[in-house]
C-alpha positions as a Markdown table, in Angstrom:
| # | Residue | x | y | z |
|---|---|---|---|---|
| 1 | Unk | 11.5 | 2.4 | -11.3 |
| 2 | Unk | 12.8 | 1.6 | -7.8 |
| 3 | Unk | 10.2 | 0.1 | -6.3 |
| 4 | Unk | 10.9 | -3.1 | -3.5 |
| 5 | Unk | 8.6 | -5.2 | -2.3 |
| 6 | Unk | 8.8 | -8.3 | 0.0 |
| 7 | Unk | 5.7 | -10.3 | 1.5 |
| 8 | Unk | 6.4 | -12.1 | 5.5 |
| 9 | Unk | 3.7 | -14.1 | 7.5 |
| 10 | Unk | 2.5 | -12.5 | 10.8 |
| 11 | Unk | 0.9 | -15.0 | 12.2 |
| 12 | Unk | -1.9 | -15.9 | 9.7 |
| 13 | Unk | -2.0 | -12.3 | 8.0 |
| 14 | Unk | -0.1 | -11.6 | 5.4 |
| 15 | Unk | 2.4 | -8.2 | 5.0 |
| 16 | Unk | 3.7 | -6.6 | 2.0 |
| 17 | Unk | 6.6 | -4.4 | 2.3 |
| 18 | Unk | 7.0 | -1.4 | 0.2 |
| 19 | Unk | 9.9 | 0.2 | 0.1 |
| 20 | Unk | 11.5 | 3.1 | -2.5 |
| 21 | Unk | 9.2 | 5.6 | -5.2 |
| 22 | Unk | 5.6 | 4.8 | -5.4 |
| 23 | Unk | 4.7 | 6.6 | -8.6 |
| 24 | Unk | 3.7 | 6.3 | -12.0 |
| 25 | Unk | 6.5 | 4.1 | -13.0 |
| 26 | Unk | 5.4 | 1.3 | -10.2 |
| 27 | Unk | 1.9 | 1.9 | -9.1 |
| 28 | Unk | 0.5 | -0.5 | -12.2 |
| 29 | Unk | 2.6 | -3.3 | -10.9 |
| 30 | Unk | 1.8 | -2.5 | -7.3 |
| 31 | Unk | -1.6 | -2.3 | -7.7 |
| 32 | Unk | -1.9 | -5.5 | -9.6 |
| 33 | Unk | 0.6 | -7.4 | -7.0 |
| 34 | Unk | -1.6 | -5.9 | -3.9 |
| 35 | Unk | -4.9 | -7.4 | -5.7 |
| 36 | Unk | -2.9 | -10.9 | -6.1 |
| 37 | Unk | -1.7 | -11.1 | -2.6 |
| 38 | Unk | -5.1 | -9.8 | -1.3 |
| 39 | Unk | -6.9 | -12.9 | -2.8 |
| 40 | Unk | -8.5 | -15.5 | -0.6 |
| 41 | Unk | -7.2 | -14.0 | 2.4 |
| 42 | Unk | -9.2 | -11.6 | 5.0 |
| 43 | Unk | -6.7 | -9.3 | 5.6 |
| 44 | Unk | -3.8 | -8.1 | 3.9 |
| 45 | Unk | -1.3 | -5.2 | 5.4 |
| 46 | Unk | 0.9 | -3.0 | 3.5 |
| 47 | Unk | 3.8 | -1.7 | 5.0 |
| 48 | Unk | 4.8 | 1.6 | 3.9 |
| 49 | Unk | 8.0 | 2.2 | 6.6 |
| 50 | Unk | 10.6 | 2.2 | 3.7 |
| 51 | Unk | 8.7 | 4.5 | 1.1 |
| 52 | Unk | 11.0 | 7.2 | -0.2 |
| 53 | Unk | 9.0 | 9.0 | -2.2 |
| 54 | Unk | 5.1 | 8.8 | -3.5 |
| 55 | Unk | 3.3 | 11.1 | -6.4 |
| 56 | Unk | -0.4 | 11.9 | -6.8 |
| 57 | Unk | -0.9 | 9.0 | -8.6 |
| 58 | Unk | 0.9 | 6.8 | -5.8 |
| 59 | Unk | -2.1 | 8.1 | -3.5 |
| 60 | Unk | -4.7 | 7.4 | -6.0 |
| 61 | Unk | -3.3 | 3.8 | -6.7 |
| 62 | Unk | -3.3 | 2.5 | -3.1 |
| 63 | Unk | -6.4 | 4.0 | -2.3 |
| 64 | Unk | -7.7 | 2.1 | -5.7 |
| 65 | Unk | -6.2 | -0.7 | -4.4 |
| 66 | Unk | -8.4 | -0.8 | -0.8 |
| 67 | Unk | -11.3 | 0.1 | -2.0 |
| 68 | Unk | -11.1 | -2.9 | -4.8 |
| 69 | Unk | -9.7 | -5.5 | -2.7 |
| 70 | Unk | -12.7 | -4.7 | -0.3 |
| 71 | Unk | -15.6 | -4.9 | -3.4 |
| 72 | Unk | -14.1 | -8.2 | -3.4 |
| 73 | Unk | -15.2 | -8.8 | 0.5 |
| 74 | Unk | -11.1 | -8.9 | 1.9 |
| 75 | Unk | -9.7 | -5.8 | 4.0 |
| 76 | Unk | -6.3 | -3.8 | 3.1 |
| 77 | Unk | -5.0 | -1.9 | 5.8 |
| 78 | Unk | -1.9 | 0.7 | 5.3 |
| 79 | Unk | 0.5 | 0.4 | 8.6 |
| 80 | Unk | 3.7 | 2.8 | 9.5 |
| 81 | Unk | 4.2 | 5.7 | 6.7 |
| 82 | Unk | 7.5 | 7.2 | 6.0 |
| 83 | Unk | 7.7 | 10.4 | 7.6 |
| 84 | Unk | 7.2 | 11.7 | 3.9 |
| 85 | Unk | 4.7 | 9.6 | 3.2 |
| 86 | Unk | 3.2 | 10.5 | 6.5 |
| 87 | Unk | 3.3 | 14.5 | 6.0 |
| 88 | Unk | 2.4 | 14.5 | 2.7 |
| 89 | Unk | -0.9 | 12.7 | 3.4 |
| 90 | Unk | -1.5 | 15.6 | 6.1 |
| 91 | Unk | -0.5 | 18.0 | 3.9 |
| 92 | Unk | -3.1 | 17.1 | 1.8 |
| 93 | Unk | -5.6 | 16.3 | 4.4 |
| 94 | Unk | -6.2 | 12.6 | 3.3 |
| 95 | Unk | -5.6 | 9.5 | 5.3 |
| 96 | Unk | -4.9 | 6.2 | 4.3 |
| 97 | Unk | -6.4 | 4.7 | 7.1 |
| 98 | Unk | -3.4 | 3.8 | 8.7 |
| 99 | Unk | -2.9 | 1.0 | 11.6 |
């Protein structure tokens, strides 16, 4: 698995940034970090700048992820894909919803 994460304050919002393979060796842990860092605050961003690589079920997981963390009444907004990242989600017509 090479997955990084780090979290930073911007002003009062929170940012996670992801950096290396999003994939089925890291999306559990992802997943389960985003939901943890999403709690009791409004909005949480997830940088994707530093992804090298994301599957299928990389795509699947963060889009779990939003839709879960806003059931729970939060917001999880995607900000700067990779360039692969980026033309993969237009190859396949999908959008994260990026800021």
């Amino acid at each position: 698995m090479n997955l990084r994460l780090s979290v930073r304050k911007r002003g009062a919002a929170i940012v996670v940034h992801v950096g290396g393979d999003i994939d089925i060796a890291s999306i559990f842990d992802l997943y389960d970090f985003l939901l943890l860092m999403a709690e009791g605050r409004s909005r949480l961003t997830v940088n994707l700048s530093d992804v090298v690589f994301m599957d299928s079920t990389g795509i699947f997981g963060l889009m779990r992820a939003r839709a879960t963390v806003r059931d729970r009444g939060h917001d999880l907004v995607f900000e700067k894909p990779s360039e692969r990242v980026a033309h993969l989600l237009d190859v396949i017509g999908l959008s994260l919803n990026t800021v």
